[in-house]
LOVO-290735 format. One record per residue (C-alpha): x, y, z; residue in one letter. Coordinates in steps of 0.05 Angstrom, whole numbers, plus 5000, padded with zeros to 4 digits. Example, Ala and Ser with C-alpha at 12.3 -4.5 7.8 and 13.67 -1.06 7.14 Angstrom:
# residues 2
> 5246:4910:5156:A
> 5273:4979:5143:S
# end
This chain:
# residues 507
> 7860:5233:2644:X
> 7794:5193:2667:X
> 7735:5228:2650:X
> 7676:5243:2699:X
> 7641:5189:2683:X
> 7697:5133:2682:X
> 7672:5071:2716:X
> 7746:5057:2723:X
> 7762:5112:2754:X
> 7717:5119:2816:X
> 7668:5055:2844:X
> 7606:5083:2895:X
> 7644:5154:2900:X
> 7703:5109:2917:X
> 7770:5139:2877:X
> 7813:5092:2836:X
> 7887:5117:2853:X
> 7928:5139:2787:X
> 7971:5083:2787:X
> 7918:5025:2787:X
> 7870:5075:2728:X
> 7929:5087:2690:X
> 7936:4997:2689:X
> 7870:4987:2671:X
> 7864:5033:2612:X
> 7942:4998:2591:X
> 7907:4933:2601:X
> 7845:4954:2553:X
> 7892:4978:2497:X
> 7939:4917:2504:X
> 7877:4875:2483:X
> 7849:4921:2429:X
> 7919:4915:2404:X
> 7920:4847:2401:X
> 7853:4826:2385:X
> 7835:4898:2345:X
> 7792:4951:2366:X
> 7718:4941:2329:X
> 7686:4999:2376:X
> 7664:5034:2318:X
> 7645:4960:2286:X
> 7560:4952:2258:X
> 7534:4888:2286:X
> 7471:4861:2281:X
> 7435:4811:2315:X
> 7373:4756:2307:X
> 7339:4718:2352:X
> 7338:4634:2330:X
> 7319:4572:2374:X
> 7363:4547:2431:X
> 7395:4479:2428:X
> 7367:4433:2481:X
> 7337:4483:2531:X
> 7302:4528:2490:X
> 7240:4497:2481:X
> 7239:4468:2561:X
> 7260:4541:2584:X
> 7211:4580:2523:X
> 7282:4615:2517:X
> 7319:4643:2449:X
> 7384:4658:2426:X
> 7418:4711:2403:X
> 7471:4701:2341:X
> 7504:4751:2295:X
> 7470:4763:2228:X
> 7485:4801:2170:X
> 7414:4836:2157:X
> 7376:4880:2190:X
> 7373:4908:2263:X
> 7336:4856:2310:X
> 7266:4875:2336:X
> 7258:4839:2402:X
> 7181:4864:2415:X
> 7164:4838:2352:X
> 7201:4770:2357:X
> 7176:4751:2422:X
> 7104:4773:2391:X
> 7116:4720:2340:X
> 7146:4669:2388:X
> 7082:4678:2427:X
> 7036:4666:2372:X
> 7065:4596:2358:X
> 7045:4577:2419:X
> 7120:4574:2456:X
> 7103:4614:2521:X
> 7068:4568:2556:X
> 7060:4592:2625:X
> 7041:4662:2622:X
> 7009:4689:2678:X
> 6995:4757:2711:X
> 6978:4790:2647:X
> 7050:4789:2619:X
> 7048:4778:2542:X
> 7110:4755:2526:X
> 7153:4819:2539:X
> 7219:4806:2516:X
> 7284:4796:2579:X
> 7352:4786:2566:X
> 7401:4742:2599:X
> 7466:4764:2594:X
> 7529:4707:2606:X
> 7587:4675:2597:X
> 7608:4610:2601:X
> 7665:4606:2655:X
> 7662:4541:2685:X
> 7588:4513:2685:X
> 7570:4561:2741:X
> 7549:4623:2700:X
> 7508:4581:2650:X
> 7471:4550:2709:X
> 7453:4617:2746:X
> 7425:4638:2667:X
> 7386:4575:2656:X
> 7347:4593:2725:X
> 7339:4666:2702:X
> 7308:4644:2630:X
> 7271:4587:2674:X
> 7241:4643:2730:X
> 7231:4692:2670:X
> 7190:4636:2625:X
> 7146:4618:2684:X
> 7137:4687:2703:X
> 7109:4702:2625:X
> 7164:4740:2598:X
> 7203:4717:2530:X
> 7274:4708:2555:X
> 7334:4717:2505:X
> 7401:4682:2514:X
> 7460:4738:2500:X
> 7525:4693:2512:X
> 7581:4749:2501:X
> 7639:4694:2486:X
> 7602:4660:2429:X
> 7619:4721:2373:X
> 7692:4696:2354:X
> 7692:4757:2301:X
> 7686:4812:2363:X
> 7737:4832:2412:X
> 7707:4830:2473:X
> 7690:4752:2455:X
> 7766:4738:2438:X
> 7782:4780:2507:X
> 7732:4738:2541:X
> 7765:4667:2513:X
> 7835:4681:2535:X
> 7815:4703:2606:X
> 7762:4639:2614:X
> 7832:4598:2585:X
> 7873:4630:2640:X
> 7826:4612:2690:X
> 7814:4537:2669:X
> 7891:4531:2679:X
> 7889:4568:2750:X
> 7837:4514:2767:X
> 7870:4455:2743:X
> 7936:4470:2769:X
> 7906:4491:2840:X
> 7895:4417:2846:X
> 7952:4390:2816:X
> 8005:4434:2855:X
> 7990:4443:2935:X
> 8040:4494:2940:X
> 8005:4528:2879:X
> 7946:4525:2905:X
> 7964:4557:2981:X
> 8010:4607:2948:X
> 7972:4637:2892:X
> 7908:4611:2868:X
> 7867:4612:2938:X
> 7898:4677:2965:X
> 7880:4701:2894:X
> 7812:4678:2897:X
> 7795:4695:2958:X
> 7826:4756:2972:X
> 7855:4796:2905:X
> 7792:4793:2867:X
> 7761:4818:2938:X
> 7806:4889:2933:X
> 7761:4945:2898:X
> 7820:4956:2848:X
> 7813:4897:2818:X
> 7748:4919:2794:X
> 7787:4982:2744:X
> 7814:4935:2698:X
> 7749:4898:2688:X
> 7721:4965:2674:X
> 7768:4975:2625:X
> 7764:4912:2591:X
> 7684:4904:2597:X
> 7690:4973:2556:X
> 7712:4935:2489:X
> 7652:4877:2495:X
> 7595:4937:2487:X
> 7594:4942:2416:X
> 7550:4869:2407:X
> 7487:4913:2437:X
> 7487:4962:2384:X
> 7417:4934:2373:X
> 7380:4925:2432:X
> 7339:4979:2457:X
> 7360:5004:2520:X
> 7301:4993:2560:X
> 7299:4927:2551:X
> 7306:4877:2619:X
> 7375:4851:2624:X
> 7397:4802:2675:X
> 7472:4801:2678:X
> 7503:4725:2709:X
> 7575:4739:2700:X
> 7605:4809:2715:X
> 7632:4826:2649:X
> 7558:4827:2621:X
> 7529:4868:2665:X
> 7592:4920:2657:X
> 7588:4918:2582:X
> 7504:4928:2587:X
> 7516:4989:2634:X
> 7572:5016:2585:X
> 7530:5005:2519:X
> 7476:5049:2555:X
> 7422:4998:2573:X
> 7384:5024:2628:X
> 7355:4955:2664:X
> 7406:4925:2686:X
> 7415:4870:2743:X
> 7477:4845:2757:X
> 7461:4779:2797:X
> 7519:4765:2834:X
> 7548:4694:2845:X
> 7581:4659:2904:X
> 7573:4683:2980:X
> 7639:4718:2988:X
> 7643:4797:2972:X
> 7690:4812:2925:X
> 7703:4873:2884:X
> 7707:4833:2818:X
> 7635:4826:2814:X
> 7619:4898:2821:X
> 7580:4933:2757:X
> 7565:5003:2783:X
> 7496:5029:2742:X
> 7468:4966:2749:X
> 7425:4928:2812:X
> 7469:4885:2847:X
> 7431:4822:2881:X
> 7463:4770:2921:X
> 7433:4702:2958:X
> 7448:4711:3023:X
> 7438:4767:3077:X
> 7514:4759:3096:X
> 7536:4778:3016:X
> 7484:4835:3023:X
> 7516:4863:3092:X
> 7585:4850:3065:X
> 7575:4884:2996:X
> 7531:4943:3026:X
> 7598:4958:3071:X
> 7648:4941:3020:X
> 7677:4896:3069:X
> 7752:4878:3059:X
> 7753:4909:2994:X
> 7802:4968:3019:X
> 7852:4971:3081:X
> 7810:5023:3111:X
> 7732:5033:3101:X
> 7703:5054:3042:X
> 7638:5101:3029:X
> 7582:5043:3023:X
> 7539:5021:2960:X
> 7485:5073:2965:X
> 7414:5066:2968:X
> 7378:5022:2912:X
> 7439:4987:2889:X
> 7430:4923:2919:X
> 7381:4867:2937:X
> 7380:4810:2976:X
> 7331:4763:2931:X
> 7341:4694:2955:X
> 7385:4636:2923:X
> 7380:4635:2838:X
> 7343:4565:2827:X
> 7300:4541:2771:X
> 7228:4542:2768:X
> 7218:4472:2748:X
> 7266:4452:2821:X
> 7226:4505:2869:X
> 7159:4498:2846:X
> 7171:4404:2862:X
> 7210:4414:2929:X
> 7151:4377:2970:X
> 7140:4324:2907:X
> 7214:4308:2905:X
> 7230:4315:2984:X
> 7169:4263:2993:X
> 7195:4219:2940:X
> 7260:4214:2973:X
> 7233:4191:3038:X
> 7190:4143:3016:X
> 7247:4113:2969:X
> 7289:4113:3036:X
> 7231:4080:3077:X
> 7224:4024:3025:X
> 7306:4017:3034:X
> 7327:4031:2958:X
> 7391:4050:2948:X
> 7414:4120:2949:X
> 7424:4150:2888:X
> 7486:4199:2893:X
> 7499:4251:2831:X
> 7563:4267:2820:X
> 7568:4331:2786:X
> 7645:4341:2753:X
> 7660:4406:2743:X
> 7673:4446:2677:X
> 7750:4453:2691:X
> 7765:4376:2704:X
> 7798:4386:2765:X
> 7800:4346:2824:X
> 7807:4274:2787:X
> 7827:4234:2848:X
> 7774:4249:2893:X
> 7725:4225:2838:X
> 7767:4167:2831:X
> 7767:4159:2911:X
> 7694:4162:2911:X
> 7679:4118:2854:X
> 7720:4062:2885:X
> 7686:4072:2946:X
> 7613:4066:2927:X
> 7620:4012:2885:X
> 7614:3962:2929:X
> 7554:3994:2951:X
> 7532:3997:2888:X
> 7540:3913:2871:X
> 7502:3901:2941:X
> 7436:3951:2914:X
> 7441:3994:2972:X
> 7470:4061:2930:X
> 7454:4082:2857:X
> 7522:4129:2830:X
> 7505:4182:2779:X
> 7564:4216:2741:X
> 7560:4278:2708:X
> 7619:4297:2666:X
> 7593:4354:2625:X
> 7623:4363:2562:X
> 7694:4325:2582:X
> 7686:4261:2556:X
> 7762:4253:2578:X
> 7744:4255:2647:X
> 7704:4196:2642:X
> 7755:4161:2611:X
> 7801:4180:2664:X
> 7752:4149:2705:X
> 7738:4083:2670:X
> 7818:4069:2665:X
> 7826:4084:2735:X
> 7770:4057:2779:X
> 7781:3982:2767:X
> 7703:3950:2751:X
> 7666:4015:2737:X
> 7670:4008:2661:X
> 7638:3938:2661:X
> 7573:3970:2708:X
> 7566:4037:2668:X
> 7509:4043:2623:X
> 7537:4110:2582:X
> 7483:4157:2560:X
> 7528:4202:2518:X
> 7503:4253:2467:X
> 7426:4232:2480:X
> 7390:4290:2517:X
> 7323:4263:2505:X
> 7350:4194:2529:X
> 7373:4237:2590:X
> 7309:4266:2607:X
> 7270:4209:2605:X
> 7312:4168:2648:X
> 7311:4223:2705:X
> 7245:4229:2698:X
> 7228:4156:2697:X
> 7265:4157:2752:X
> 7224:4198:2794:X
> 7176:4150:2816:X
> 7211:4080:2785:X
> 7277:4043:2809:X
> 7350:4065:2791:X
> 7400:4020:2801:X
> 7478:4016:2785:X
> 7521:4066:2752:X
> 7507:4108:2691:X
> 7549:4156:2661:X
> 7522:4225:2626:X
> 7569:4271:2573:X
> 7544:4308:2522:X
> 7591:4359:2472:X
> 7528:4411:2473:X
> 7550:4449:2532:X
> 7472:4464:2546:X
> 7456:4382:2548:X
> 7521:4377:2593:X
> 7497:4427:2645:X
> 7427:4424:2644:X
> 7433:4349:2650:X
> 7447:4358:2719:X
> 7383:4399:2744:X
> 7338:4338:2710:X
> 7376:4294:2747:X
> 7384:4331:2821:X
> 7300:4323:2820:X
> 7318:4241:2821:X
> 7377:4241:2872:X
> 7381:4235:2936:X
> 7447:4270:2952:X
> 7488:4316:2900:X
> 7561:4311:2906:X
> 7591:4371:2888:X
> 7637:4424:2914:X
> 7613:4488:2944:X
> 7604:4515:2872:X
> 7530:4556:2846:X
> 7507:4481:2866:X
> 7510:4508:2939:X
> 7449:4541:2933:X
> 7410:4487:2895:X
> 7350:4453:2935:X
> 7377:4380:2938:X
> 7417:4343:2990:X
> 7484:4363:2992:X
> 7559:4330:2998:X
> 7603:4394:2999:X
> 7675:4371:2974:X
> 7741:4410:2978:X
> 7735:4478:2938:X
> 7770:4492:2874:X
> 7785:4571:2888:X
> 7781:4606:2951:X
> 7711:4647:2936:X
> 7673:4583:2931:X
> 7686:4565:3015:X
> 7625:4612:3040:X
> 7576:4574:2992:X
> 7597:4510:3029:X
> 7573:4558:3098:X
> 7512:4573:3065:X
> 7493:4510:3049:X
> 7518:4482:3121:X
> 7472:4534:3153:X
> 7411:4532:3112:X
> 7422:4461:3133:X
> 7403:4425:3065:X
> 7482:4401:3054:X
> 7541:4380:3091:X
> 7600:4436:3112:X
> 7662:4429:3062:X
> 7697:4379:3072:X
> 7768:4380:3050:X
> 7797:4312:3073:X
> 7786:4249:3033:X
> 7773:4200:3085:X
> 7718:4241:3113:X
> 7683:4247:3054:X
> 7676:4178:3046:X
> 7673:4173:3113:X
> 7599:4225:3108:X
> 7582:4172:3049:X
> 7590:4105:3099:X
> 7542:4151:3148:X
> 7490:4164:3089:X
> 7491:4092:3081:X
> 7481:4074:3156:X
> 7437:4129:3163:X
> 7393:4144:3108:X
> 7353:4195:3161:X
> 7408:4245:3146:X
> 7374:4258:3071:X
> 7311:4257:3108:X
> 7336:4313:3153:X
> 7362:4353:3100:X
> 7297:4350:3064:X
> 7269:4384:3120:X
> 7309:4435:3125:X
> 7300:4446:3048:X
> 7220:4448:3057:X
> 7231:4498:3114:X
> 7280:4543:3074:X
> 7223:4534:3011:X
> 7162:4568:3058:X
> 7219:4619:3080:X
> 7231:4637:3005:X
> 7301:4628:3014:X
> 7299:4589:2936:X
> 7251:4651:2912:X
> 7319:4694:2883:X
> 7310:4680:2805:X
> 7237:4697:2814:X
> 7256:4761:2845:X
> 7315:4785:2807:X
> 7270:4778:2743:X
> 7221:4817:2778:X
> 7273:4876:2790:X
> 7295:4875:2721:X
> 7221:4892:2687:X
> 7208:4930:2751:X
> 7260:4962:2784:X
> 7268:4962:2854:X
> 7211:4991:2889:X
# end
């Protein structure tokens, strides 16, 4: 029998029927089953240095230790006396904020690398909690096989058409939408909890992925934001106890009603539990928009090429469209009138894929591989020198592979991507075809905000949109006007604000 408290059992004074509850506490003892039950397990954790980003973002790391209980007020004391917080302003001293995540695609990571960024800038010490990076617990081992089950969804979905219309989209779009899918999370989030045995429980928490703000809420933290991805309501990313935020006032209309979520209307979120804050971007991108906006024009004037970033994403998927678009642009490329970035992440394979398949692109790739510093010099180099050809960017360290990317957006002219957390990035934007029906409405956003193109699904017409960037180079132009005007709107302002809520509360 569900208790009175059971998150499972009830969402916003919403009941869970019997049938779905009595699935989702199956589901949880199926895993503890398989992976063990360590609910009564002592961890302890310490605070260490960050590969890559740590030092750029002033943000630390969390790992499993065998000594004694971590002391976050005193460790961000020391961090601050060595001279790491850089930017502090408003009188904040270095208070410590955590940033709950997974990595599930690159997505998650990049929505907690602008909460660390917004939370350096704003003075506060932020800590990196990645719940899939303790192999020894079972929520991480939990966490592994579903991020494994969803790599495969994603990679099939564009392998197999009929997989893709059948399951995967309607999946996407619509049964992580339904509000019982959100028992079973419950249930599961219930067994990642005991990995905050030693964090106080007033501490700030910012939660990227869903799971971590469900397992904060159920280890009894009592700060909790639950930042909320995408642009499409869904019941998956629901963490009742926490403050919900989303980017765009459609999410916040759509989640306050519960839209879609039931076949008839449910009782709304109530008062307090949600914000509308404003798209989740980095410090270091908001605070250049003008710089980098002016820098593109005046690159355009002076008829350089266009630099295009393509960004691949963590699953692989979508191989021939890259492909497509490499073959396209390189001709472009050999006359100087475009500049091709490529982003692989942390799948060298991909590249290779790429380099066997696109006849001439090995022989005009310079490779930076494994070379962050190498990396960020180039892009920023690049900000104000010439960029020609094609270079190539892996790197195993899963922070070099994603953050790669924002040092390189500030140097492009248009970002290639589909309508992923990229969607709500201040850069010129080529949406591509989707990979998962959830990610269409941050093609919309994007499309009406103005600062990228609408989705488009077709191959031909996205390298048909690339022949009209080449023909007419005003089209970055007007998208950097549209990003200035959403920049004085405070449309980019969200990571600022969510951090805000997560010392503050909402107010």
């Amino acid at each position: 029998m569900a208790s009175t408290n059971d998150r499972a059992a009830e969402v916003f004074g919403n009941p869970i029927d019997k049938k779905t509850y009595g699935k989702a506490v199956k589901s949880k003892e199926k895993y503890a089953k398989k992976y063990g039950d360590d609910s009564a397990a002592i961890y302890h954790l310490a605070a260490c240095e960050l590969p890559v980003v740590g030092e750029a973002l002033g943000v630390r790391n969390l790992v499993m230790c065998d000594g004694s209980a971590l002391d976050l007020a005193a460790d961000a004391q020391a961090h601050a006396v060595q001279g790491t917080i850089g930017r502090a302003v408003d009188g904040a001293s270095g208070q410590p904020l955590i940033v709950g995540n997974i990595r599930m695609g690159f997505g998650h990571y990049r929505i907690s690398m602008a909460m660390a960024s917004a939370a350096h800038a704003m003075g506060y010490t932020p800590y990196w909690l990645d719940l899939a990076s303790f192999p020894q617990t079972t929520g991480s081992k939990v966490i592994a096989h579903q991020n494994d089950l969803y790599s495969m969804g994603s990679r099939l979905s564009q392998a197999l058409p009929p997989f893709n219309a059948l399951y995967w989209e309607p999946l996407n779009s619509e049964g992580f939408r339904k509000l019982t899918y959100n028992a079973p999370d419950q249930k599961n989030a219930e067994l990642m909890a005991p990995i905050f045995r030693d964090i106080p429980a007033d501490t700030p928490y910012v939660g990227t992925h869903v799971w971590p703000a469900q397992a904060a809420i159920h280890a009894g933290l009592t700060h909790v934001v639950n930042a909320i991805p995408d642009n499409w309501p869904m019941a998956l990313h629901l963490a009742e106890g926490s403050i919900h935020t989303v980017q765009t006032p459609s999410s916040y209309l759509g989640y306050h009603q519960l839209r879609g979520m039931a076949k008839k209307p449910l009782a709304p979120m109530p008062e307090g539990s949600l914000v509308y804050t404003g798209h989740y971007v980095d410090h270091e991108l908001v605070s250049n928009i003008e710089a980098d906006c002016a820098r593109r024009r005046a690159r355009l004037q002076g008829d350089g090429p266009i630099r295009y970033l393509l960004s691949v994403g963590g699953a692989g998927a979508q191989q021939d469209l890259f492909i497509a678009i490499c073959e396209h642009l390189l001709p472009y490329v050999r006359s100087g009138q475009a500049t091709l970035l490529i982003n692989v992440g942390d799948h060298e394979k991909v590249w290779h894929a790429l380099e066997k398949k696109v006849d001439g692109l090995a022989e005009l790739a310079q490779c930076h591989f494994g070379d962050f510093g190498q990396v960020a010099r180039l892009a920023e180099d690049a900000l104000d020198g010439e960029l020609s050809g094609v270079h190539a960017f892996c790197d195993s360290d899963i922070f070099a592979a994603v953050y790669s990317s924002n040092l390189l957006m500030r140097c492009s002219d248009v970002l290639i991507t589909k309508p992923s957390e990229f969607s709500f990035y201040p850069v010129p934007k080529l949406m591509i075809h989707r990979v998962g029906g959830h990610e269409a409405w941050g093609a919309i956003r994007a499309a009406e905000v103005g600062d990228g193109t609408y989705e488009i699904d077709d191959t031909a017409e996205v390298l048909a949109m690339i022949d009209s960037f080449q023909r007419e180079p005003q089209l970055v132009s007007f998208m950097c006007d549209r990003i200035e005007d959403a920049k004085r709107l405070g449309i980019y302002d969200g990571a600022y604000k969510v951090i805000d809520l997560a010392v503050n509360g909402v107010r």
